[in-house]
N, C-alpha and C positions, 0 to 999 in steps of 0.2 A: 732397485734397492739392494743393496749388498748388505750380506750378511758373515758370517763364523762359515757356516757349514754349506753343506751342497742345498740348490735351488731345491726346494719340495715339488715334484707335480702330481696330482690326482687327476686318475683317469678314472669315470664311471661309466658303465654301460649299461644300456638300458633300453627301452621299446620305444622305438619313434612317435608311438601315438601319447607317450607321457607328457605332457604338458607341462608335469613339476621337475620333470631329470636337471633340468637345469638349478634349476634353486637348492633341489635334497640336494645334490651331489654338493653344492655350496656350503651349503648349513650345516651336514657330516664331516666338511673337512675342516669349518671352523668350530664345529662345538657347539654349533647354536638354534635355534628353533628356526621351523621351515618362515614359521612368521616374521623372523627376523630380517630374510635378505628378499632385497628387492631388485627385480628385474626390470630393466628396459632396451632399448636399442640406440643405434646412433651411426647415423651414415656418417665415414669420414670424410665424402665427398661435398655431402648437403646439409649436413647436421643434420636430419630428419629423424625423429625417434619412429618413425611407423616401418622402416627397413632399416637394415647395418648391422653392423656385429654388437653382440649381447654385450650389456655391460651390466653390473651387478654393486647391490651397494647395500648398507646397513641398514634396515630400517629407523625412521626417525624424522624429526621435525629436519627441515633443510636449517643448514647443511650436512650431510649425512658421509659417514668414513665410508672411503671404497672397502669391498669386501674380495678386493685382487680380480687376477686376469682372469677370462675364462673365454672356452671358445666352444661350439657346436657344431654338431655334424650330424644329418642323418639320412638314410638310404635305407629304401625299401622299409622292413622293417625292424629296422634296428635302430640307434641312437647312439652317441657318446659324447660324452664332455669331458674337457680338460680345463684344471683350473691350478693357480699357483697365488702366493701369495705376495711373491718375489717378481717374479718376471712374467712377459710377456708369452702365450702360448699361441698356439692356433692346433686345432684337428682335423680333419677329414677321413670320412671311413666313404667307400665306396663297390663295385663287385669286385670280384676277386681276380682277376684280369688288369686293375687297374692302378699297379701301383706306382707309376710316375707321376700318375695324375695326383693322386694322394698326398705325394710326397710335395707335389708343385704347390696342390689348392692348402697344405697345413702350413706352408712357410709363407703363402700371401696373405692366410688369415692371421699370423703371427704376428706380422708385418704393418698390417692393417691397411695394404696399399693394393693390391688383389695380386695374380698371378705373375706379371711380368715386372711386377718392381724387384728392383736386385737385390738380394740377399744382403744384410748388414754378417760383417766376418764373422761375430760370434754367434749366431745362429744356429742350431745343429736341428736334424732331424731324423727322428729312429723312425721303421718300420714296427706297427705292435700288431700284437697275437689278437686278434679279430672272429667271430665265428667262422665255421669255414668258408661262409660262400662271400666273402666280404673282406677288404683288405683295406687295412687304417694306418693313418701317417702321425704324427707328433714332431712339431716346429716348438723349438723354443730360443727364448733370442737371452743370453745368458752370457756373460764373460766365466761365468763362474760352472764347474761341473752341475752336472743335476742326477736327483733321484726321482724315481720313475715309483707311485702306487698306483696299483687297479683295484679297483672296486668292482 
């Protein structure tokens, strides 16, 4: 979806044992009550909602507006999400040692094809400021520049 201005993305952090990180962080970045956004999954291989990457949507009788991209990551015990309303994201945080991997696993979650599908051109991925013992990637697949919130 193209828009005026630069892509929005929101990054949250949070504790791996959170169960709601994914939904707050949704519902803060649109305005809206945690009741509102509904989470489920979707294999792009199998269609199967019991595994795949998160997808997220408005509450409401079907059919229901998406509530944009968003992507998860967690290790040990830490958590994060990245979510846009624009484009496509993906995350990974992982130990601090490991930031190719990082950078590889946020551009296949991005992608939504896993690690070895080739990069679409506009793509880009930053390194982010992660606790110390931990080091996190950010893929967004974008023609357009982007800005970067942390929560």
């Amino acid at each position: 979806m193209e828009n005026e201005g630069p892509v929005r993305v929101e990054v949250t952090w949070g504790s791996a044992d959170d169960e709601q990180l994914l939904r707050r962080a949704v519902a803060t970045a649109l305005g809206i009550g945690l009741e509102d956004v509904v989470e489920s999954r979707i294999c792009p291989d199998c269609g199967s909602s019991s595994h795949g990457r998160p997808v997220v949507r408005r509450a409401g009788p079907p059919p229901t507006e998406s509530a944009g991209h968003v992507s998860l990551s967690r290790h040990e015990d830490v958590a994060v999400v990245a979510w846009s309303a624009q484009a496509p994201v993906g995350i990974d945080v992982d130990g601090a040692g490991r930031r190719a991997w990082v950078r590889r696993e946020a551009r296949g979650k991005c992608v939504g094809a896993g690690i070895t599908a080739p990069d679409p051109a506009h793509l880009t991925t930053r390194l982010l400021m992660a606790p110390s013992v931990y080091v996190a990637a950010l893929a967004v697949d974008s023609t357009q520049e982007w800005e970067l919130v942390v929560r």
